[in-house]
N, C-alpha and C positions, 0 to 999 in steps of 0.2 A: 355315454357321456358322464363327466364327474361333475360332480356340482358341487361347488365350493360358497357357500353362503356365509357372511363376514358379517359378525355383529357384536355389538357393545353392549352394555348394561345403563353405561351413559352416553353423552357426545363429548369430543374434545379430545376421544384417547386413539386416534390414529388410525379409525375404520379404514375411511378412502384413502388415508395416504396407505396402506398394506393392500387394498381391494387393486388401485392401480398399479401401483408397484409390480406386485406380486403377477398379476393380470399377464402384466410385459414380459417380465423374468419366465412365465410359463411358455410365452409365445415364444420370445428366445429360444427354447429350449425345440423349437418345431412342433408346437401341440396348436393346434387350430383355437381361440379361444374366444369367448364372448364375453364379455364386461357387463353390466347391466345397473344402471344407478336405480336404484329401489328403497332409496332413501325418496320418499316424495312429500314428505314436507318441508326437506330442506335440500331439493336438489344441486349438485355442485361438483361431481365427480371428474364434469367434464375440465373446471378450472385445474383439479390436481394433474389431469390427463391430458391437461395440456393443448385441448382442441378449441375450436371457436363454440359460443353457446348456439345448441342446435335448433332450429324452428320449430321441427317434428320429435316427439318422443311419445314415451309412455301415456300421459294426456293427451295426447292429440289421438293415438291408437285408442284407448278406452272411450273417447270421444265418439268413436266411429271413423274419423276425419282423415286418419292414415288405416292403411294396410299393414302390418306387423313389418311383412318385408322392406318398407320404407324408412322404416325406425332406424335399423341397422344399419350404423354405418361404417364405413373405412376408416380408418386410420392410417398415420402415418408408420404407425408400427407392424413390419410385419407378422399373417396371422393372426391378428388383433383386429374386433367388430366389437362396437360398440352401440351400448343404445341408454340412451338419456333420459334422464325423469323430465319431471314435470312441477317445479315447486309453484307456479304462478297459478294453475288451475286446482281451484278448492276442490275438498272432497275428496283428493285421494289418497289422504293417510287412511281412510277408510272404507276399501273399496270394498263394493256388493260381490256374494257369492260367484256369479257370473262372468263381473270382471276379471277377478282373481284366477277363475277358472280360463278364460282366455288370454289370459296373462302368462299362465303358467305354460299352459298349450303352445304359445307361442314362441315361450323361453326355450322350451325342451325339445319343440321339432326345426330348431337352427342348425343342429348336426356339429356342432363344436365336439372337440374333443373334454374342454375345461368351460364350464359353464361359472362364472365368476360375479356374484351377487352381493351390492353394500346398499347392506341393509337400514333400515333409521333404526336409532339407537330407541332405548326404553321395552317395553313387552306389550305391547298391539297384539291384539289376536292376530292381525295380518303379517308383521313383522317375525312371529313364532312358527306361523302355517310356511313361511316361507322358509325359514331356518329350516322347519324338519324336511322341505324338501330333500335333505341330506342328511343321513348315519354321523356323518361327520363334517359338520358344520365348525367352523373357527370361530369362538369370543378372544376377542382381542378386547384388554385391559390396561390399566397403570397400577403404579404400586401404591396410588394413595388410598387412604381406608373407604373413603368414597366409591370410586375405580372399582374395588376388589370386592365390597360389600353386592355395587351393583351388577356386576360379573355372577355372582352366585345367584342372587335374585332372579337374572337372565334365564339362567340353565332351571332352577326353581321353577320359574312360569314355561319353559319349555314341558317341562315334564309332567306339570298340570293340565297341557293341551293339550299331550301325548295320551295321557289320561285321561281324559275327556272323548277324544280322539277313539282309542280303543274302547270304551264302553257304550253301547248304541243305547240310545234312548228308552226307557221302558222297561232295562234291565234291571234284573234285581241293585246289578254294582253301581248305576247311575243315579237308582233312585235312594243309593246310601248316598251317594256322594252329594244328592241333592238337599238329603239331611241332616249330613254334616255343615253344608254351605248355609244354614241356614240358622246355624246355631252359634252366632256370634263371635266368628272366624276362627270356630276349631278346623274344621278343613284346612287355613292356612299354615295352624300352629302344629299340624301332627307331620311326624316323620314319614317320607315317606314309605320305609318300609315295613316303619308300622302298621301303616295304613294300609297297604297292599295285605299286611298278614288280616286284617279286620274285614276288606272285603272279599277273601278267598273265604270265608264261612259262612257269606251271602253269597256268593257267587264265584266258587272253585274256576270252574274255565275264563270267565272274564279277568280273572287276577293271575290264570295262567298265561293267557295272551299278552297281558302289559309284562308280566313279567319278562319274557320273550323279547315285547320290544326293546323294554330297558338294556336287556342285556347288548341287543347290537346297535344301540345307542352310544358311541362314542365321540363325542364331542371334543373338541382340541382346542387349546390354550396357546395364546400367543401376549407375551410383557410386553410393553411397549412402554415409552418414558425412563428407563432406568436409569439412577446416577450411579449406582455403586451394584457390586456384586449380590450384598445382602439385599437390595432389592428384588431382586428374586424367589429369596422366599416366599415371598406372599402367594404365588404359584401355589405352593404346599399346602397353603393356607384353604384355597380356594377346592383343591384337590380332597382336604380334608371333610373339609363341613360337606362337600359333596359326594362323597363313599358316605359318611356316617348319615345325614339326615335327608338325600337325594337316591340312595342305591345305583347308584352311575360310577363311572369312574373317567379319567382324562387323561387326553395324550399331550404333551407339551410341545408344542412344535418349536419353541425357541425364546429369545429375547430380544429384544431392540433398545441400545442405549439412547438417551434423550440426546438428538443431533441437530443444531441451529443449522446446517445446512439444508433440511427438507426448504425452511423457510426461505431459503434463495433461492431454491431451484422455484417453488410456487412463483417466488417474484418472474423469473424469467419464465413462466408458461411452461415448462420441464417436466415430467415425472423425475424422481430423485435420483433414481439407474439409469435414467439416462443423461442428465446433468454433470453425477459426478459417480460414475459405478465402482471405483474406488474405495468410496467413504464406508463406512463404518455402518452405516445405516443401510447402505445400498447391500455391503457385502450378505447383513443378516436376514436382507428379503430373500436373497440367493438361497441362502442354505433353507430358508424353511420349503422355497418351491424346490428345491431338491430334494426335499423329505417328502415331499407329496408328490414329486413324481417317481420315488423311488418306491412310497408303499403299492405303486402300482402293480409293482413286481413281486411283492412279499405276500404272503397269507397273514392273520392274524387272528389266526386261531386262541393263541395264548396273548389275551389283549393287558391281563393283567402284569406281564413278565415287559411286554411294551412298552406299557404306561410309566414303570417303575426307570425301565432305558430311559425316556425320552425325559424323565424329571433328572435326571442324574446326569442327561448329557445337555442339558440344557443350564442345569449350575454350572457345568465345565468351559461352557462355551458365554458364559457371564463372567467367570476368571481371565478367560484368554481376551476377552476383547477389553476388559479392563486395565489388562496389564498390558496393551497392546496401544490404548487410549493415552496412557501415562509415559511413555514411551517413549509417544509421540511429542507430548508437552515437554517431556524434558527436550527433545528436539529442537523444536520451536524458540523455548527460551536459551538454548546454551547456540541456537544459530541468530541470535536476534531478534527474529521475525515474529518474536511474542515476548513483550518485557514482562517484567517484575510488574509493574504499575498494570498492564493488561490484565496479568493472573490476578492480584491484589482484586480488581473489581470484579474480576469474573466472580469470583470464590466471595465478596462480600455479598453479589446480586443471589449466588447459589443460599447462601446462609438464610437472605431473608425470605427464600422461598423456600427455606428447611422451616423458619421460623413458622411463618401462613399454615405449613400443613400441620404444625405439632398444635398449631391452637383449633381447628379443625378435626383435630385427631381427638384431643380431649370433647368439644364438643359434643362429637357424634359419640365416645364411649359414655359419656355424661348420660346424653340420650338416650344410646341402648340399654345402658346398666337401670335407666327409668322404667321405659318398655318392657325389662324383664323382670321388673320388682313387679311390675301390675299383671303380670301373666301372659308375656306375650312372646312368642320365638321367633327370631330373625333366621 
């Protein structure tokens, strides 16, 4: 079973609209799959997913009150089983060792071929433990500095758990890290591959095993929101600060331009591929569950030769749908069915939400450039 676990760094940037999406576009393809909303303090997957809100879920199981098997349910789509949080019963953004562990147990013996998890945004030890259930977990982002700051932060505290994770208690490498932790957030401020070279001279084999895991740690990147091509940079951006002060590297799986159609399909109870699988937005959940049904076939031994592919075809395929977007508009307006006066407010409402992020932008550099005069590394 593949386990595809979906997370953010914040909310607001498109988790469950890709977790559903995407979910469907797998099943489509005839892969057996299971959905699972693991967002549980803000459950709601089932709204994008277009189902009624369910009695039994995740809470009621943790409760004792259901059976795991009862959880899961049918859908209308085929191949598609789903199973729903629980945002009204407290206490489970933080659930006990136990829980988790029967959680997990019950996720994995469903016998899915695509095991498909949206996760709550931020970095919860729970929220992390569950990402690494997978090599290659998906952070889905935006292009705003917000977005993209908390996207590295994400992958950041993954690999602090990872960390934590491989080093058992008692060992020489835990009890450095216990004394770095201790000393007024150098633990947070050191790189990590500095740090891994500082604990390999307390503890050679414990910083040979993270090394190890790092390496077949590959996490994957998906844009979502974009207006424009150079949006996408910010990918690199993300990709960078994470080779240099993470030791990781990432695969790009794609973009997604910012589309007011999701918003009508929500209104009509729809996932957005199946509303309108056409659109621009539906097309780009297609190609990414096509890149992840197709690494099923590939090796990736040379992950770094990958990685370098999938950031290069992923600018390409932010050209083509751009110019494909414009295209379209010239259409629109030269058939009538979009005037001058439509574009006019389009394009004034777009500016002043150019406007919001550039004073937001300055903001948070104002900020950082603070944070880093007083000795601190983001």
């Amino acid at each position: 079973m593949h386990v595809i676990p979906i997370a953010s760094g914040k909310g607001g940037v498109g988790k469950s609209l890709l977790a559903a999406n995407l979910a469907i576009a797998l099943s489509q393809a005839g892969k057996r799959v299971l959905l699972a909303d693991l967002d549980l303090g803000a459950s709601n997957l089932h709204l994008v997913l277009g189902v009624p809100s369910p009695r039994a879920g995740i809470g009621t199981f943790l409760a004792g009150a259901s059976r795991f098997e009862d959880i899961v349910l049918d859908t209308d789509y085929p191949n598609l089983h789903f199973v729903a949080g629980d945002s009204e019963i407290p206490g489970l953004t933080a659930l006990k060792v136990s829980q988790k562990s029967a959680l997990t147990k019950g996720l994995s013996s469903f016998g899915a071929d695509y095991l498909v998890l949206d996760l709550g945004a931020g970095t919860h030890l729970g929220i992390l433990d569950f990402f690494l259930m997978s090599s290659a977990g998906i952070v889905i982002t935006a292009p705003s500095v917000t977005a993209t700051l908390n996207a590295y932060l994400f992958l950041k505290n993954a690999v602090f758990r990872m960390m934590y994770s491989t080093f058992k208690k008692g060992s020489p490498a835990r009890e450095f890290m216990e004394s770095l932790k201790n000393d007024a957030g150098t633990l947070q401020r050191m790189y990590i591959p500095r740090l891994t070279d500082e604990i390999a001279r307390v503890d050679p084999a414990a910083a040979d095993a993270f090394r190890a895991k790092c390496a077949s740690f590959r996490p994957r990147l998906v844009m979502n929101m974009i207006d424009d091509p150079k949006d996408a940079d910010k990918a690199l951006k993300i990709r960078r600060s994470c080779k240099e002060y993470l030791g990781i590297d990432l695969e790009h799986l794609g973009v997604i331009y910012r589309d007011t159609v999701q918003d009508t399909a929500l209104a009509s109870r729809l996932p957005v591929i199946v509303y309108k699988p056409e659109s621009m937005l539906s097309q780009a959940v297609y190609r990414i569950a096509d890149k992840i049904l197709q690494a099923e076939q590939e090796t990736d031994d040379d992950f770094a030769a990958l990685s370098d592919e999938s950031f290069q075809s992923a600018e390409m395929e932010a050209t083509i749908d751009f110019d494909s977007r414009m295209s379209y508009v010239e259409e629109l307006v030269g058939s009538g069915a979009l005037t001058m006066g439509d574009l006019a407010e389009t394009i004034k409402s777009q500016q002043y939400e150019i406007s919001v992020l550039r004073r937001e932008n300055l903001l948070l550099k104002n900020k950082i450039s603070k944070a880093l005069q007083q000795g601190f590394t983001i």
